[in-house]
Structures are given as structure tokens and as C-alpha cells.
SEFIZA-3560 file (N, C-alpha, C; in Angstrom, 3 decimals):
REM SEFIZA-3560
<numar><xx>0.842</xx><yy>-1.181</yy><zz>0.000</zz><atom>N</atom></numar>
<numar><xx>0.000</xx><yy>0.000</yy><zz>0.000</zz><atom>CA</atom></numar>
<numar><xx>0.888</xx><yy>1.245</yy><zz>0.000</zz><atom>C</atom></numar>
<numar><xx>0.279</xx><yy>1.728</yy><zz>-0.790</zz><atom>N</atom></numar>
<numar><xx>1.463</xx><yy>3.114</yy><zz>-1.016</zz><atom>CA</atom></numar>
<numar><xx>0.777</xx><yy>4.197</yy><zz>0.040</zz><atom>C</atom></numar>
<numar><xx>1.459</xx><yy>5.253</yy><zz>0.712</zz><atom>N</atom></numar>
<numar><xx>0.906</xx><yy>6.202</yy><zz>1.072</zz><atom>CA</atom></numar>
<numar><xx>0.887</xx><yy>7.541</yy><zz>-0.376</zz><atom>C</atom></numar>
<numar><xx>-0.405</xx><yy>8.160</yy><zz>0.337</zz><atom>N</atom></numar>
<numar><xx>-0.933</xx><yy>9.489</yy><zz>-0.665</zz><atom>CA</atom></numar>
<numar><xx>-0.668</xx><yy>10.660</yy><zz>-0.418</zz><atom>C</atom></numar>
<numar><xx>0.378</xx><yy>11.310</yy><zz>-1.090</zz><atom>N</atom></numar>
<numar><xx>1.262</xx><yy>12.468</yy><zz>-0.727</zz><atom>CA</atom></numar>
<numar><xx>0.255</xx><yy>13.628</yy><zz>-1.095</zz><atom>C</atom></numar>
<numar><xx>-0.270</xx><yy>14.291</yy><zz>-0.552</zz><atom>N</atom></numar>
<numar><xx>-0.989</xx><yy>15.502</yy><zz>-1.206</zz><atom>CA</atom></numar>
<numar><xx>-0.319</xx><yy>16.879</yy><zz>-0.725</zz><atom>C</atom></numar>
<numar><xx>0.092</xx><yy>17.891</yy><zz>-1.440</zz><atom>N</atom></numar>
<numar><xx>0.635</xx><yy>19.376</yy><zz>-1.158</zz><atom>CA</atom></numar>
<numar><xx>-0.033</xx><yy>19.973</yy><zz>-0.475</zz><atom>C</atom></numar>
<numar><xx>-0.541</xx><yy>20.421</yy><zz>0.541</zz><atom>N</atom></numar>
<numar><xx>-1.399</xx><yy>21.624</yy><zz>0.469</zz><atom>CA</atom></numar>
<numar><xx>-1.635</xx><yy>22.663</yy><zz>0.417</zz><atom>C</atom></numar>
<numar><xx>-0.240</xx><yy>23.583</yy><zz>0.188</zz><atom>N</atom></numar>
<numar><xx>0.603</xx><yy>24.755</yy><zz>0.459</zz><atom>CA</atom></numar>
<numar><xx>1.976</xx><yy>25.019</yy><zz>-0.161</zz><atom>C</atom></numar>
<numar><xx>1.743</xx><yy>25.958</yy><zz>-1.174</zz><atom>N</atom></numar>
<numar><xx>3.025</xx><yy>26.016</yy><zz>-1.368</zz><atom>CA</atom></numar>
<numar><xx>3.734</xx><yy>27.782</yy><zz>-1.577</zz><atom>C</atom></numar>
<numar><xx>4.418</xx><yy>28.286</yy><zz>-0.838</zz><atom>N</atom></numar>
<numar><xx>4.830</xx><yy>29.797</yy><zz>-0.651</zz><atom>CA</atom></numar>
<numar><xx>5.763</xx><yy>30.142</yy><zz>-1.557</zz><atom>C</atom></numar>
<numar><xx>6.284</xx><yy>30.665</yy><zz>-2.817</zz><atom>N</atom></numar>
<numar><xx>7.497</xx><yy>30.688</yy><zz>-2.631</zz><atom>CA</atom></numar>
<numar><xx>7.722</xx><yy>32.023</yy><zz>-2.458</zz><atom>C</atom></numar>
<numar><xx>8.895</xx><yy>32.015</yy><zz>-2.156</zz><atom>N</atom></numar>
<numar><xx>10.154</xx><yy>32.700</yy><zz>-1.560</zz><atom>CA</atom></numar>
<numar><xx>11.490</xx><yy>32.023</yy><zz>-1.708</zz><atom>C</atom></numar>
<numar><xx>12.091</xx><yy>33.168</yy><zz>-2.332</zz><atom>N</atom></numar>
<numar><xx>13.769</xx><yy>32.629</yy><zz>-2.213</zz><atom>CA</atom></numar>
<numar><xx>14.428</xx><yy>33.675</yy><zz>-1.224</zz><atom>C</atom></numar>
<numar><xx>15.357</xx><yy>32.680</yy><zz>-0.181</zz><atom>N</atom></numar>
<numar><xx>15.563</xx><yy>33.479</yy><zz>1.494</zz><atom>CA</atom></numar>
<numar><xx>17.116</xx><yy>32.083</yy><zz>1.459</zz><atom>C</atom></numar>
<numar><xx>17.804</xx><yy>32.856</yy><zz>0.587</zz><atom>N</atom></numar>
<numar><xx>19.384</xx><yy>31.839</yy><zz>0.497</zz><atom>CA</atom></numar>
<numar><xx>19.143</xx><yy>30.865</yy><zz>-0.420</zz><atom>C</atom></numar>
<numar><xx>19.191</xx><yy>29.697</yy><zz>0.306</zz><atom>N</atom></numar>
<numar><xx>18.910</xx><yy>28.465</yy><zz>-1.083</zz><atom>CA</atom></numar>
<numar><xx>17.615</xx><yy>27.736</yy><zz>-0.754</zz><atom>C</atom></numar>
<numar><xx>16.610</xx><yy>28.603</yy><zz>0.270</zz><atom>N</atom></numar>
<numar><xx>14.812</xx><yy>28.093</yy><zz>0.339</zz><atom>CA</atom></numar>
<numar><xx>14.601</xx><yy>28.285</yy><zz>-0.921</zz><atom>C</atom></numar>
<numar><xx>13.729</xx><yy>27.882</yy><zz>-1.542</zz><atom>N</atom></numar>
<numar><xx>13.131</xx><yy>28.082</yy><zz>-2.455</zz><atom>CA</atom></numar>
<numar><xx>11.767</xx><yy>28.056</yy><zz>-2.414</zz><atom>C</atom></numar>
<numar><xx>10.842</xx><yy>27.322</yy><zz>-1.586</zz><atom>N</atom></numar>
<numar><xx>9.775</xx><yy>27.503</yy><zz>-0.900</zz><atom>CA</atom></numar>
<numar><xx>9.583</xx><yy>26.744</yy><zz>0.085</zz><atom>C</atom></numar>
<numar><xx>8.322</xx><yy>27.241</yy><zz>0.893</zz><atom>N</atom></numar>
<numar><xx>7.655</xx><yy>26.795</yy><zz>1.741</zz><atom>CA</atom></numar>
<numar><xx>6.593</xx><yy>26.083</yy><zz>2.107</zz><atom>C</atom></numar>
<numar><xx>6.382</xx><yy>24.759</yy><zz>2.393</zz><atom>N</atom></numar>
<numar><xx>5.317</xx><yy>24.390</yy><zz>1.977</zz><atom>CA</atom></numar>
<numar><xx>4.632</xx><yy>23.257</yy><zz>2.966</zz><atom>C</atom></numar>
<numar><xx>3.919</xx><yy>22.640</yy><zz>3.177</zz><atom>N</atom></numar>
<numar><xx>2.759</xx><yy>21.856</yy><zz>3.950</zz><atom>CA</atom></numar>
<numar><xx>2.381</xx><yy>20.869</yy><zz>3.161</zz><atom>C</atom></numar>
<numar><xx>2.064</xx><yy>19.404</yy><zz>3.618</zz><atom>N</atom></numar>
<numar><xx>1.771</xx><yy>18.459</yy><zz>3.224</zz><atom>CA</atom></numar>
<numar><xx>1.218</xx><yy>17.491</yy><zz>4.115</zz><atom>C</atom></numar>
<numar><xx>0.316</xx><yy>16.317</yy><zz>3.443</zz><atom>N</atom></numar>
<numar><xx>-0.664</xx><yy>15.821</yy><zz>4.014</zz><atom>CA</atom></numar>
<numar><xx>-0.144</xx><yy>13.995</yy><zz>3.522</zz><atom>C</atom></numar>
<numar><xx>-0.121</xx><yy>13.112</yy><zz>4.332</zz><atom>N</atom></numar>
<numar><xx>0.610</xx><yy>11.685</yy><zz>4.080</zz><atom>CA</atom></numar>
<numar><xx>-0.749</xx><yy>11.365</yy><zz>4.678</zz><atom>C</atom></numar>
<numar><xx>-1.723</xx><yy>10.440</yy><zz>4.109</zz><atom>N</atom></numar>
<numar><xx>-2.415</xx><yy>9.533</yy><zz>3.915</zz><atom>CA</atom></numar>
<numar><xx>-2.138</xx><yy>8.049</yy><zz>3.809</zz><atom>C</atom></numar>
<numar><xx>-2.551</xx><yy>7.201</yy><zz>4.658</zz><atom>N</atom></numar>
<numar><xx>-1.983</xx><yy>5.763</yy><zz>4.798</zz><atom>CA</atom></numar>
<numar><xx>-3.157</xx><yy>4.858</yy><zz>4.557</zz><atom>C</atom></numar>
<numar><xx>-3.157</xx><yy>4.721</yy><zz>3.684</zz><atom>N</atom></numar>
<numar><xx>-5.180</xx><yy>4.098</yy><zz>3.206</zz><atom>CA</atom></numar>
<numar><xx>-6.172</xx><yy>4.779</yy><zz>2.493</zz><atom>C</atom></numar>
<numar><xx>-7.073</xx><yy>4.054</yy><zz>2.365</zz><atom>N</atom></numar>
<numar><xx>-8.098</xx><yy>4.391</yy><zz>1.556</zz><atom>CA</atom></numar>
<numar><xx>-9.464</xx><yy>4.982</yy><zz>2.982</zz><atom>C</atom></numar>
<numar><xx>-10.082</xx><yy>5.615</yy><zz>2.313</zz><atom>N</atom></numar>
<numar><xx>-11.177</xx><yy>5.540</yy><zz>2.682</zz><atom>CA</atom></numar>
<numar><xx>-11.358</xx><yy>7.128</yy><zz>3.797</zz><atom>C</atom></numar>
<numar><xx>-12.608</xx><yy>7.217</yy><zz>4.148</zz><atom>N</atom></numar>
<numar><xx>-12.555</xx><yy>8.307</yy><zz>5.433</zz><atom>CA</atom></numar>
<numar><xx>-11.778</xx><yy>8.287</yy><zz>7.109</zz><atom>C</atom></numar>
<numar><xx>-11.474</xx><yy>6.828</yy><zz>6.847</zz><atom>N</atom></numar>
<numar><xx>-11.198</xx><yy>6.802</yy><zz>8.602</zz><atom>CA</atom></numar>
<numar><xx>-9.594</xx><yy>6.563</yy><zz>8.494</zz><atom>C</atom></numar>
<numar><xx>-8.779</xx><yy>6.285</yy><zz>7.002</zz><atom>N</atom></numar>
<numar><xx>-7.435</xx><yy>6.451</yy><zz>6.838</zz><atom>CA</atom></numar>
<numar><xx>-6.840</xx><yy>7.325</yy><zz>8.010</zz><atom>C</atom></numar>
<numar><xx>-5.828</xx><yy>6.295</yy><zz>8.633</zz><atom>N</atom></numar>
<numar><xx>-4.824</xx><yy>7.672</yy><zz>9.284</zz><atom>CA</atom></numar>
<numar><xx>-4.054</xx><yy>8.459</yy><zz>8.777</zz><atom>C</atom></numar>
<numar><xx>-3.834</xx><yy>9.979</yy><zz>8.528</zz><atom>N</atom></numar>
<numar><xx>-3.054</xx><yy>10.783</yy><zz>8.207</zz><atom>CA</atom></numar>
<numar><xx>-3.016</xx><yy>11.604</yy><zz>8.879</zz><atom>C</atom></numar>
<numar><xx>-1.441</xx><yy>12.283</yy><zz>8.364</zz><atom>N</atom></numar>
<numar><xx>-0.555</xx><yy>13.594</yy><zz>9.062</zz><atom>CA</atom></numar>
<numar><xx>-0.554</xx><yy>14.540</yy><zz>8.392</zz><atom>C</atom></numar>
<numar><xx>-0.078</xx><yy>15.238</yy><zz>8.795</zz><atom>N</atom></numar>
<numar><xx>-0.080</xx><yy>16.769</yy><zz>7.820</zz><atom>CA</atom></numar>
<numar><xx>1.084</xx><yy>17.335</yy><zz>8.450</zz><atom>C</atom></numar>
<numar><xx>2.028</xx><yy>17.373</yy><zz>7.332</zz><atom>N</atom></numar>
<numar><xx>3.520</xx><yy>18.030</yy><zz>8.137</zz><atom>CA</atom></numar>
<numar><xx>3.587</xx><yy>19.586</yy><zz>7.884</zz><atom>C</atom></numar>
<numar><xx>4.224</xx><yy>20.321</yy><zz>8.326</zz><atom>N</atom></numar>
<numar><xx>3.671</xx><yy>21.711</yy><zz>7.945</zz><atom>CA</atom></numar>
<numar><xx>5.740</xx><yy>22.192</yy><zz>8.656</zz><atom>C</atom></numar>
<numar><xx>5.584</xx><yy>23.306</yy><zz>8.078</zz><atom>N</atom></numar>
<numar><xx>6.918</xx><yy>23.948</yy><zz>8.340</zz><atom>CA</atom></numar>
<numar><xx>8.099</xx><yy>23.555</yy><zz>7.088</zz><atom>C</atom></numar>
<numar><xx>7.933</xx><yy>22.817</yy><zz>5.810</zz><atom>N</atom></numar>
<numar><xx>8.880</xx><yy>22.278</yy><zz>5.590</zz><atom>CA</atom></numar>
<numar><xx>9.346</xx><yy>23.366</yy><zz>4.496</zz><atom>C</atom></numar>
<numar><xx>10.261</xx><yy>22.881</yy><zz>4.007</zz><atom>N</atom></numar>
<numar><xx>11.083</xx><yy>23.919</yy><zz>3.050</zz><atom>CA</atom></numar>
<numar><xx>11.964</xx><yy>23.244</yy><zz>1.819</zz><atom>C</atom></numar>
<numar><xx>11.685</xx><yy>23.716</yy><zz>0.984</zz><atom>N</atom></numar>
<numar><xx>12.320</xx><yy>22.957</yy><zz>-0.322</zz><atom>CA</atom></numar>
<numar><xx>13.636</xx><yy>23.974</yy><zz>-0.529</zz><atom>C</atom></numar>
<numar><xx>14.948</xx><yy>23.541</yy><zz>-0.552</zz><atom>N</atom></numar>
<numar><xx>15.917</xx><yy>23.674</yy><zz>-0.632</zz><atom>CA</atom></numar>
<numar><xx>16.750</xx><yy>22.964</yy><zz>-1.766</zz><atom>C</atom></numar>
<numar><xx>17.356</xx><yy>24.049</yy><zz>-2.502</zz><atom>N</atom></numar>
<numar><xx>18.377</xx><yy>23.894</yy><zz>-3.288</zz><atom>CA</atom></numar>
<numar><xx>19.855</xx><yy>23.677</yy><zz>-3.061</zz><atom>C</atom></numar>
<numar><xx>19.960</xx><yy>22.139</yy><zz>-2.730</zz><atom>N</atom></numar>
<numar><xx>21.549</xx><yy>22.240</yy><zz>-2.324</zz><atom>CA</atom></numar>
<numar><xx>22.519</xx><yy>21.791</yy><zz>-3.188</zz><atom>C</atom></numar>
<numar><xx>23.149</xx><yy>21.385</yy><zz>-2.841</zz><atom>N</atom></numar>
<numar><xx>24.807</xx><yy>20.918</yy><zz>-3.996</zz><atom>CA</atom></numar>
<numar><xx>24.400</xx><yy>20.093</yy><zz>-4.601</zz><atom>C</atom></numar>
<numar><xx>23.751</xx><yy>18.596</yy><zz>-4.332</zz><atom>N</atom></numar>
<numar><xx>23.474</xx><yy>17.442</yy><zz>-4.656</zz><atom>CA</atom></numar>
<numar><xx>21.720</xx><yy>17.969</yy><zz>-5.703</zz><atom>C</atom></numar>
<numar><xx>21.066</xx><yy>19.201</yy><zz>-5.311</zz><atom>N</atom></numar>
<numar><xx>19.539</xx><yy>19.095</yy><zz>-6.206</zz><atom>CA</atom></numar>
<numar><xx>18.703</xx><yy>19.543</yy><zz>-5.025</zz><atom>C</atom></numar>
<numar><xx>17.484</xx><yy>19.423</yy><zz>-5.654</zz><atom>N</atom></numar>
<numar><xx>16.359</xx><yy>20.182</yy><zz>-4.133</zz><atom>CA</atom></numar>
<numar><xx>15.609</xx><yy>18.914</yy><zz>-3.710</zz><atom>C</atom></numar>
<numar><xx>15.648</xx><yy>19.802</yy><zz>-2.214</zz><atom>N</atom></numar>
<numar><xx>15.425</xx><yy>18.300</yy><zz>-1.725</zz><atom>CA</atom></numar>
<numar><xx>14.564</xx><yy>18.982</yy><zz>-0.427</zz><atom>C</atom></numar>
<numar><xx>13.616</xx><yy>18.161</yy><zz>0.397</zz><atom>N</atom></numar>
<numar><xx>12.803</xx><yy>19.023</yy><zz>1.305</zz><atom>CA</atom></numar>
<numar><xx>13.492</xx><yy>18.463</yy><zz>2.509</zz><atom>C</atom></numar>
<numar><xx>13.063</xx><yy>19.699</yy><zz>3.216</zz><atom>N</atom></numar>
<numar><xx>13.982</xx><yy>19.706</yy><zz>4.612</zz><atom>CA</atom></numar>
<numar><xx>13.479</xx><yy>20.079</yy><zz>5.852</zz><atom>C</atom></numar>
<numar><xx>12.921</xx><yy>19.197</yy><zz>6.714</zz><atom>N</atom></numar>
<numar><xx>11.979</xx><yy>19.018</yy><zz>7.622</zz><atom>CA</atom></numar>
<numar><xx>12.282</xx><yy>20.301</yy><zz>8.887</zz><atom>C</atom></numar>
<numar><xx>11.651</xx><yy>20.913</yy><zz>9.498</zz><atom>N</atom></numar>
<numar><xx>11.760</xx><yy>21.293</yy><zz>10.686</zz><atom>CA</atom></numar>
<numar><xx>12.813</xx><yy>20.760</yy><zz>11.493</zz><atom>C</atom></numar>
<numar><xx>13.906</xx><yy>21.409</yy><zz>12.597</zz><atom>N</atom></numar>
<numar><xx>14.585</xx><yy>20.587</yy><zz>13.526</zz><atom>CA</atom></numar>
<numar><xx>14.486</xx><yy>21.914</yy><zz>14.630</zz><atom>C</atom></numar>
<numar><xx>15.456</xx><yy>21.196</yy><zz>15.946</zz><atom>N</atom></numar>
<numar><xx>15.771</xx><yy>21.895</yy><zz>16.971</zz><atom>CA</atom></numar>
<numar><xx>17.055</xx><yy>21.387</yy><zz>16.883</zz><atom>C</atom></numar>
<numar><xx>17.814</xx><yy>22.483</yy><zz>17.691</zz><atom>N</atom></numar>
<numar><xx>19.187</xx><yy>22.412</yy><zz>18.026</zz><atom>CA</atom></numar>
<numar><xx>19.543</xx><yy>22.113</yy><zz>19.437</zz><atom>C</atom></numar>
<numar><xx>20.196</xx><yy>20.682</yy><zz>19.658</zz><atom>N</atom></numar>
<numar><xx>20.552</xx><yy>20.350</yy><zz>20.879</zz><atom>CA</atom></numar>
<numar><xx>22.332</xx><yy>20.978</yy><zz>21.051</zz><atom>C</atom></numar>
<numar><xx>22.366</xx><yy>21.291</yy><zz>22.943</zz><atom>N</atom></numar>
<numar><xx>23.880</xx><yy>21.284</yy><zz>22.642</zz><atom>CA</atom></numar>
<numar><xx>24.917</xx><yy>19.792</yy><zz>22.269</zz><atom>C</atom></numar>
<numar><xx>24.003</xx><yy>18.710</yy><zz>23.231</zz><atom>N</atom></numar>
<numar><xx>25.259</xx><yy>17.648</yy><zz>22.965</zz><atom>CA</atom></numar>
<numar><xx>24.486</xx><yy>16.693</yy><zz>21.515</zz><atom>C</atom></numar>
<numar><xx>23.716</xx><yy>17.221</yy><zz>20.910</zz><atom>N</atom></numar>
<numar><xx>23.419</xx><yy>16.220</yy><zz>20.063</zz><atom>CA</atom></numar>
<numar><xx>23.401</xx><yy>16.843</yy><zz>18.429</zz><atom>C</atom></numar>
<numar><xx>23.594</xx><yy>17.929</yy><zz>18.354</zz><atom>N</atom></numar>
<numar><xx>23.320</xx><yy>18.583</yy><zz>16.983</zz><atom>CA</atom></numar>
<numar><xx>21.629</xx><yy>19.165</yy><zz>16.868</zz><atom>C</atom></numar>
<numar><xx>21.768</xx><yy>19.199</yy><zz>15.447</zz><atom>N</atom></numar>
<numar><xx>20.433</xx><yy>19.145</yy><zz>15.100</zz><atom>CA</atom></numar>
<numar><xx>19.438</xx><yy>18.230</yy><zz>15.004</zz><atom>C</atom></numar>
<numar><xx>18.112</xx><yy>17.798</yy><zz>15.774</zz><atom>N</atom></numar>
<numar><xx>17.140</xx><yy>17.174</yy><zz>15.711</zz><atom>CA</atom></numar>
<numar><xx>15.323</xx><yy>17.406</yy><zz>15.174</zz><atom>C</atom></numar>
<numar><xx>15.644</xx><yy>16.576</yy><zz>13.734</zz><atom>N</atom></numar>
<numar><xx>14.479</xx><yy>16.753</yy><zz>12.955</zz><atom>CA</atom></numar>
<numar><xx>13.011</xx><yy>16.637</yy><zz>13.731</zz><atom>C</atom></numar>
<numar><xx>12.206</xx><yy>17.309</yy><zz>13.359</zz><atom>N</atom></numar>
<numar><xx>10.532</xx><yy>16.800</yy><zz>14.106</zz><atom>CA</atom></numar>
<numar><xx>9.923</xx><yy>15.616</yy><zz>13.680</zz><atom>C</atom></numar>
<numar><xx>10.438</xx><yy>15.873</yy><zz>12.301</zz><atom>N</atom></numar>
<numar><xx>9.877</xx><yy>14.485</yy><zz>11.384</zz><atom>CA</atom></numar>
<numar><xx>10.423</xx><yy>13.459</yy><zz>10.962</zz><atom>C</atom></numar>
<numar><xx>10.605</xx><yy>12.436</yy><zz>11.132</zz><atom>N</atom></numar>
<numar><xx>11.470</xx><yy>11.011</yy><zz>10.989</zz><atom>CA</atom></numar>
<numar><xx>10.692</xx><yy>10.438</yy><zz>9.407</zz><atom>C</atom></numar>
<numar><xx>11.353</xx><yy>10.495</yy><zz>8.062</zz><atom>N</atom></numar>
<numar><xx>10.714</xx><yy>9.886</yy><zz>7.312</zz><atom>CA</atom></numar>
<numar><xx>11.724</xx><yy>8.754</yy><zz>6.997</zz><atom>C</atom></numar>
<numar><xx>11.060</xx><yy>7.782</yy><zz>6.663</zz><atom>N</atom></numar>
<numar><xx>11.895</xx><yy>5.997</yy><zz>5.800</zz><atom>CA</atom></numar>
<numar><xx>12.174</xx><yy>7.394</yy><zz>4.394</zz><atom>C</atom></numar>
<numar><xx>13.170</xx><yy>6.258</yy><zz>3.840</zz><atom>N</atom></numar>
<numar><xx>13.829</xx><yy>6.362</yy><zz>2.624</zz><atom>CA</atom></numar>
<numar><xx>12.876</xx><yy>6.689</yy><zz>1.379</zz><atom>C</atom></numar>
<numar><xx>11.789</xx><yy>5.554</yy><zz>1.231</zz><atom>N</atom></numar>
<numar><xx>11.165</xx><yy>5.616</yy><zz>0.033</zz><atom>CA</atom></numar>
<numar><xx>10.064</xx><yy>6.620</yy><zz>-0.116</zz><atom>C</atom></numar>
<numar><xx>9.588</xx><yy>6.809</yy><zz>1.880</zz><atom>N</atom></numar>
<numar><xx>8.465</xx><yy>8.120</yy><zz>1.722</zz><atom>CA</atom></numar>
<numar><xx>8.927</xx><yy>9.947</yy><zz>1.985</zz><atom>C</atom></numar>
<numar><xx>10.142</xx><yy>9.702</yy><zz>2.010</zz><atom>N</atom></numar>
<numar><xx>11.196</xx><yy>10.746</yy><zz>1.567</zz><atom>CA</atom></numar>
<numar><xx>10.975</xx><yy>11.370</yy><zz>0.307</zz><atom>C</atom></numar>
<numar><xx>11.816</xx><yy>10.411</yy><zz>-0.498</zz><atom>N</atom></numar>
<numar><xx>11.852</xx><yy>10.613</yy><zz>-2.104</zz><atom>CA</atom></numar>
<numar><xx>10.790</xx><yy>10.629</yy><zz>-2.606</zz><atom>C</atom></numar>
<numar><xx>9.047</xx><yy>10.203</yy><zz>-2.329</zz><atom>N</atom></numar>
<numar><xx>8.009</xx><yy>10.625</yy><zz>-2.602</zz><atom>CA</atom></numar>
<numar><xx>7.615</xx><yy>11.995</yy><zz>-2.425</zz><atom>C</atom></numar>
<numar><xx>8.038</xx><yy>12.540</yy><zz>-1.326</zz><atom>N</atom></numar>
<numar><xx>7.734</xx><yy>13.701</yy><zz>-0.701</zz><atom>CA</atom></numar>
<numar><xx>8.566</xx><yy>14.574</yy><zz>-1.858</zz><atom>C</atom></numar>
<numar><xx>9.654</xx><yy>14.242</yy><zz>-1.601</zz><atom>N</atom></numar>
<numar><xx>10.719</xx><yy>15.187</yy><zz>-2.815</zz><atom>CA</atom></numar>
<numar><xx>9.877</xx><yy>15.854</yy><zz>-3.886</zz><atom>C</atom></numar>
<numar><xx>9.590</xx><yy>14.551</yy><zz>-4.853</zz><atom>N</atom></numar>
<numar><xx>8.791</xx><yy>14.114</yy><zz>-6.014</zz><atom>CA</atom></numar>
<numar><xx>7.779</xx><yy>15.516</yy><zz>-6.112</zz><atom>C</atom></numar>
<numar><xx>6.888</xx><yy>14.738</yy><zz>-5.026</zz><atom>N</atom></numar>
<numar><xx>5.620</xx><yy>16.059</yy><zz>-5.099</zz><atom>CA</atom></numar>
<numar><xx>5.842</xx><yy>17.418</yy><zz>-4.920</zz><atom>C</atom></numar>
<numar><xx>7.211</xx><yy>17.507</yy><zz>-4.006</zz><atom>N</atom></numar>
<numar><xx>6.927</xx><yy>19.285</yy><zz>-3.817</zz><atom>CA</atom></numar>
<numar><xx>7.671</xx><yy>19.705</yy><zz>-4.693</zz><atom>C</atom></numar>
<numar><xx>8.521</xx><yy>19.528</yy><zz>-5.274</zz><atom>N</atom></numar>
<numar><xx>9.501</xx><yy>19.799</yy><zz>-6.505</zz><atom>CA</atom></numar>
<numar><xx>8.264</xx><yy>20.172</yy><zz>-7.900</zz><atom>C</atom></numar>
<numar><xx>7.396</xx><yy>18.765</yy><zz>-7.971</zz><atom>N</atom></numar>
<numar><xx>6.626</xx><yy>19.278</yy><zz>-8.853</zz><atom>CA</atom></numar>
<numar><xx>5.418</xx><yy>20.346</yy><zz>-8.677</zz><atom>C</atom></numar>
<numar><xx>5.225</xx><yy>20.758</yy><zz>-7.411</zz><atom>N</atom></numar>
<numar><xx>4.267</xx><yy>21.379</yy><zz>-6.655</zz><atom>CA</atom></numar>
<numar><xx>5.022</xx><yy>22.813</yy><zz>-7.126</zz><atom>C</atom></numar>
<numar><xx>6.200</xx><yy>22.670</yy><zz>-6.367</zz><atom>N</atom></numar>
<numar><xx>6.880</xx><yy>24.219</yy><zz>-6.675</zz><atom>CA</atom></numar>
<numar><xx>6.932</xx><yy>24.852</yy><zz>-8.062</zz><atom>C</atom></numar>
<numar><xx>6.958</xx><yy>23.603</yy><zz>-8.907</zz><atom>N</atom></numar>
<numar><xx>7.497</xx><yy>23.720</yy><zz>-10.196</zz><atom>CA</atom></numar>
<numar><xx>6.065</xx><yy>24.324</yy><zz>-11.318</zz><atom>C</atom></numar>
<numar><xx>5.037</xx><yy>23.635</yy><zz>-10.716</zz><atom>N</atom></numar>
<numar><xx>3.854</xx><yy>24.287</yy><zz>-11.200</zz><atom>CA</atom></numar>
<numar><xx>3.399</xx><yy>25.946</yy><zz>-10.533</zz><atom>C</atom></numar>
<numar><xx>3.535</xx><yy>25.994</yy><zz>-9.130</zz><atom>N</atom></numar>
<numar><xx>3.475</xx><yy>27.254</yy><zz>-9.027</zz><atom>CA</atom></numar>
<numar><xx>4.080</xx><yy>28.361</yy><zz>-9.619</zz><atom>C</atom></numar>
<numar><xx>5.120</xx><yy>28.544</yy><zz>-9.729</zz><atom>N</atom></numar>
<numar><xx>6.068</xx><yy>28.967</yy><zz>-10.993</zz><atom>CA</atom></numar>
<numar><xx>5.846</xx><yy>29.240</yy><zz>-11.683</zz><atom>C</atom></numar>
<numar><xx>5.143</xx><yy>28.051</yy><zz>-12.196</zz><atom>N</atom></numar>
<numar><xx>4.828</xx><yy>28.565</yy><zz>-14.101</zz><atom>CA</atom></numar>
<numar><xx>3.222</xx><yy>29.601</yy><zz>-13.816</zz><atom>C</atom></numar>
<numar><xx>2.733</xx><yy>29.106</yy><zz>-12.926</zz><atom>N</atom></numar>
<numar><xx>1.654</xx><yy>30.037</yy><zz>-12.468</zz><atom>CA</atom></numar>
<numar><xx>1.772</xx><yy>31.445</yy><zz>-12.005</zz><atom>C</atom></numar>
<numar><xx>3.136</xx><yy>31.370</yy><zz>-11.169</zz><atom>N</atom></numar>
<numar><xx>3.250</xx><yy>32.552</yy><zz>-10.052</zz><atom>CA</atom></numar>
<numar><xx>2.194</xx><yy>33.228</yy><zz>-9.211</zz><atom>C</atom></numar>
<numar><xx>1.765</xx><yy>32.317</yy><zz>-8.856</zz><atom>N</atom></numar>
<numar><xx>0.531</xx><yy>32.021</yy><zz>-7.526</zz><atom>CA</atom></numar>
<numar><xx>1.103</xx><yy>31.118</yy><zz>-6.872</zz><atom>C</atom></numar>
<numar><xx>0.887</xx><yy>30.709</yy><zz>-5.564</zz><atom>N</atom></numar>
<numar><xx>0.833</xx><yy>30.232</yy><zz>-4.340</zz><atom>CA</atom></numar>
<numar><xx>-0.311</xx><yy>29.225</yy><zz>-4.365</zz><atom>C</atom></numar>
<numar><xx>0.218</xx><yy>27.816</yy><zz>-4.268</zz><atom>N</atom></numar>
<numar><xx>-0.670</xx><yy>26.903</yy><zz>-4.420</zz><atom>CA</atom></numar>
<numar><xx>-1.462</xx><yy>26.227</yy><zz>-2.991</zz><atom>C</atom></numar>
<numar><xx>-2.296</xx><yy>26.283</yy><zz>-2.762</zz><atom>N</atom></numar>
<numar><xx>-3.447</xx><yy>26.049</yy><zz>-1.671</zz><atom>CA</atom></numar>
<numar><xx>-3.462</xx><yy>27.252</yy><zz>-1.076</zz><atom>C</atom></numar>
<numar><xx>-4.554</xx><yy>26.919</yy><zz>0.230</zz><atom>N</atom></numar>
<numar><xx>-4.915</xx><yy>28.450</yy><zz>1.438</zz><atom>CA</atom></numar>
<numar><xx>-3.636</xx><yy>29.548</yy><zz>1.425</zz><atom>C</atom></numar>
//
């Protein structure tokens, strides 16, 4: 079962190598009573390697930086996927996609 990546928000702004800002909704099932999240705070960033989204963290002293959001590998690169193309349509729009 795949989870269902939906955008719901997308800001841009370029503020260094942000490129936007944006909110998203992970769906795990079908139907009305599916559990889902809605991550919010994240930021699509242009780095050395390509853009890639980059979760919220806090800064510990003895531990570094610690993300809010823990994603696996494959629902990562999904996430990528969508906001890249999310950003990429706003753009060609130059509107701000959702609320």
C-alpha cells in the first residue's frame, strides 16, 4: 500500500537556497477513517546534490540538530517528487498553491 502524498501549500520565496515553503498531508489508506498527518513547516531547498525538502529541527547542545519528522527512505523521495513538482507548477503560475 502506497501512502498518498498531497501538497497543500506552497509559498514561494527565495531566502538563500529556500526556495519555498510548503505543507503536506501523508495519507496511509483508503477511505474516510485512513490515518493521516499533515507536516507543515517544511522547506524545499536547493543544495549541492539538487532540491530536496527539509523538515523542521531543533538544536541540541550535545546532540546537533534534531528533525521533528522522521521519514523511511522511500516516503522521503516521494515527498521530494511532489513538492519539486508542486513548486514547479506554481512557478509557471506565479501564484501560491493552496490556502
Amino acid at each position: 500500500m502506497e501512502p498518498k502524498i498531497e501538497v497543500l501549500k506552497v509559498s514561494l520565496g527565495k531566502k538563500g537556497k529556500v526556495l519555498a515553503y510548503l505543507n503536506a498531508r501523508i495519507t496511509f489508506g483508503e477511505g474516510d477513517k485512513a490515518p493521516a498527518v499533515t507536516l507543515s513547516s517544511l522547506k524545499l531547498v536547493d543544495g549541492a546534490k539538487g532540491k530536496f525538502v527539509d523538515a523542521p529541527a531543533r538544536k541540541f547542545k550535545d546532540q546537533g540538530f534534531i528533525p521533528f519528522y522522521f521519514l523511511n527512505q522511500p516516503l522521503r523521495e516521494a515527498l521530494n517528487q511532489k513538492a519539486i513538482s508542486a513548486y514547479e507548477q506554481a512557478g509557471k503560475e506565479k501564484t501560491p498553491v493552496g490556502k
